[in-house]
C-alpha positions as CSV (number, residue, x, y, z in Angstrom):
1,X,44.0,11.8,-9.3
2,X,43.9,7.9,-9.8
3,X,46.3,6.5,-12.2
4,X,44.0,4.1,-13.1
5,X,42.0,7.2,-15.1
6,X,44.8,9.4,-16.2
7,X,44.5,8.4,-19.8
8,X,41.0,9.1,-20.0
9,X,41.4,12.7,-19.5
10,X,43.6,15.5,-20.9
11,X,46.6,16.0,-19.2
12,X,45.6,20.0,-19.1
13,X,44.0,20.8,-16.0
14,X,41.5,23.8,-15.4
15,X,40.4,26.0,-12.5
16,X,37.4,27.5,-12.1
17,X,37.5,31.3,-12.2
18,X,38.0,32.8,-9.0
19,X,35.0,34.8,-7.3
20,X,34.6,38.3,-8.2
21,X,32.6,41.0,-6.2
22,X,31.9,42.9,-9.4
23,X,29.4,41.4,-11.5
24,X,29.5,43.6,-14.2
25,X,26.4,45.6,-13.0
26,X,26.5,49.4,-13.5
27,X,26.7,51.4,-9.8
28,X,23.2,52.3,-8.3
29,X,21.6,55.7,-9.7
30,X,21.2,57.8,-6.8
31,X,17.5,58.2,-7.6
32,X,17.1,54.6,-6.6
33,X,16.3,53.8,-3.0
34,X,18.3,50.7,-1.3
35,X,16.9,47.0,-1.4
36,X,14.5,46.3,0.8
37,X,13.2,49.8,1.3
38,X,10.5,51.4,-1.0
39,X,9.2,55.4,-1.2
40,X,6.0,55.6,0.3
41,X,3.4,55.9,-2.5
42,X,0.7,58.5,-1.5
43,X,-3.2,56.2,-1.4
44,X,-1.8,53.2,-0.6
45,X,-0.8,51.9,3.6
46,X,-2.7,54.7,4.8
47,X,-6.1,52.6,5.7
48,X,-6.9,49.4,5.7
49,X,-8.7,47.9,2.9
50,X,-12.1,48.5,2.0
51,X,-12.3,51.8,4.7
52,X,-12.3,54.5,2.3
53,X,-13.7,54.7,-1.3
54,X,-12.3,54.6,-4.8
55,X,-11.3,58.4,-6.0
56,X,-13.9,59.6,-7.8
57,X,-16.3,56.8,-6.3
58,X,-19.4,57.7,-3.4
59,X,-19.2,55.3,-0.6
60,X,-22.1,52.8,0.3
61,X,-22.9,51.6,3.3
62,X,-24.5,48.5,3.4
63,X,-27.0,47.4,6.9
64,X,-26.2,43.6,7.9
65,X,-29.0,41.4,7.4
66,X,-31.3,40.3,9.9
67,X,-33.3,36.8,9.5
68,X,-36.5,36.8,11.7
69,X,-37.7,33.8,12.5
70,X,-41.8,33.8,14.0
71,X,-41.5,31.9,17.7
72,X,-44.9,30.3,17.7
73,X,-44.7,27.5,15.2
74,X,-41.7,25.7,16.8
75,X,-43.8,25.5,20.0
76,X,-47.0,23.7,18.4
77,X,-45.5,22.4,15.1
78,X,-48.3,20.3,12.9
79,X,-47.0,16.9,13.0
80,X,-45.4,15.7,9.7
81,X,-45.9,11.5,10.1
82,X,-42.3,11.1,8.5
83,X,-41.9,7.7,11.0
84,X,-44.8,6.5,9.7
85,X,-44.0,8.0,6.1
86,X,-41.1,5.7,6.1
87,X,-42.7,2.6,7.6
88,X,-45.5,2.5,4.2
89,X,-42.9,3.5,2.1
90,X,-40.5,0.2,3.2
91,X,-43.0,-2.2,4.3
92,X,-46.7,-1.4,2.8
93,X,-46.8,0.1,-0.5
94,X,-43.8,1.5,-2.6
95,X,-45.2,4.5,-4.4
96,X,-48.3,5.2,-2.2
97,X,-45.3,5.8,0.4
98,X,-43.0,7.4,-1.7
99,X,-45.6,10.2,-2.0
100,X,-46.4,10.3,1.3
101,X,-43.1,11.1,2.4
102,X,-43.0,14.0,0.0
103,X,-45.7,15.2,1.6
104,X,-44.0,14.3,4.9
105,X,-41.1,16.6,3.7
106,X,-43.0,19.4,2.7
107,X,-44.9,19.1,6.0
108,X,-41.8,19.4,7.8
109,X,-40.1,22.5,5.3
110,X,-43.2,24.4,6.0
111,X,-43.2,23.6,9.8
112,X,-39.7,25.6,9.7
113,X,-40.5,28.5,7.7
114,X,-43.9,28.9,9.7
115,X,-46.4,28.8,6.8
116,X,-49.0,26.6,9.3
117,X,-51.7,26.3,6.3
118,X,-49.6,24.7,4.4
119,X,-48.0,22.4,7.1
120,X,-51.8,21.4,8.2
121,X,-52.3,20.8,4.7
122,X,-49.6,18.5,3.5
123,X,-49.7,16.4,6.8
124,X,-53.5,16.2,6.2
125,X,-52.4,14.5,2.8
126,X,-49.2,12.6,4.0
127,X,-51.5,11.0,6.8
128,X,-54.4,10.0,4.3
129,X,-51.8,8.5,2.0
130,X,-50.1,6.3,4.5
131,X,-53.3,5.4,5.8
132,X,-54.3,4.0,2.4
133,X,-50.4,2.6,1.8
134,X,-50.8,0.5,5.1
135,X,-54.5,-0.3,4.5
136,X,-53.3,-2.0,1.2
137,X,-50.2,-3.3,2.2
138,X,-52.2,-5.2,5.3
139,X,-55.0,-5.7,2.8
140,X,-52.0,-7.7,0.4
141,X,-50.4,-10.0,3.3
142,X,-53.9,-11.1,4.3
143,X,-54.7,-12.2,0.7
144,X,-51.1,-13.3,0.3
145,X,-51.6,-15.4,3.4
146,X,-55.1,-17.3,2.7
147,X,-53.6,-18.1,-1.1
148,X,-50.8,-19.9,0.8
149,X,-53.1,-21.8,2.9
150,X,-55.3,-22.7,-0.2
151,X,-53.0,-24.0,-2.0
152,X,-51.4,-25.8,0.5
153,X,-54.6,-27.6,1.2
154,X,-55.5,-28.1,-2.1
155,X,-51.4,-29.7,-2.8
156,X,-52.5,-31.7,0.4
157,X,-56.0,-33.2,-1.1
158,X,-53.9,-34.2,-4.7
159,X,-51.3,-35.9,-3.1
């Protein structure tokens, strides 16, 4: 011990107890089985889970399901105009293209389920709404255009 910390503690010094193998615990009953090791319980480790029924339970056997897709509309699938959808949408006429690529979308959704009327009909309607988008988007840049050049003469003539 350091000298320079003897008066801070007592001058008694304690051990710890020494180790002792008996606990205190009360001896093993012979009924119980060693650690580690456990009586087999009759049911249980026998099968794997889920191979046999509850007791007092009939077992059901259920048949995987089988998706069938039909072969013919993914070799001729109505076109769906979703380029061109896109092109009115950003470039001609907001919401005139905003419905067409709906229509575009539901084109294509039908396209993979194989419902062909439908397809025919929604690109029918996607194609006559981007034709009128880029009609009145073209229609709008050319009036755009000759009210620049107007006024542009006209500034010129005032000044």
């Amino acid at each position: 011990m350091d000298p320079s910390y003897a008066d801070e503690k007592s001058g008694k010094v304690e051990h710890p107890p020494a180790y002792q193998a008996d606990l205190g615990y009360p001896p093993a009953q012979g009924g119980i089985p060693p650690q580690g090791v456990y009586p087999q319980v009759p049911g249980y480790g026998a099968a794997p889970y889920g191979s046999q029924p509850y007791p007092g339970q009939a077992a059901v056997t259920v048949q995987p399901t089988v998706y069938m897709t039909p072969a013919t509309t993914h070799i001729n699938p109505v076109p769906d105009y979703l380029g061109y959808s896109i092109f009115t949408m950003l470039c001609c006429c907001l919401p005139l293209g905003i419905a067409a690529l709906i229509y575009s979308i539901n084109t294509r959704d039908a396209n993979m389920v194989g419902n062909r009327d439908m397809a025919m009909r929604n690109s029918r309607v996607s194609r006559l709404l981007n034709n009128i988008a880029l009609g009145l988007g073209l229609a709008a840049y050319i009036v755009s255009i000759i009210l620049i050049i107007i006024s542009a003469t006209t500034l010129m003539q005032i000044y």
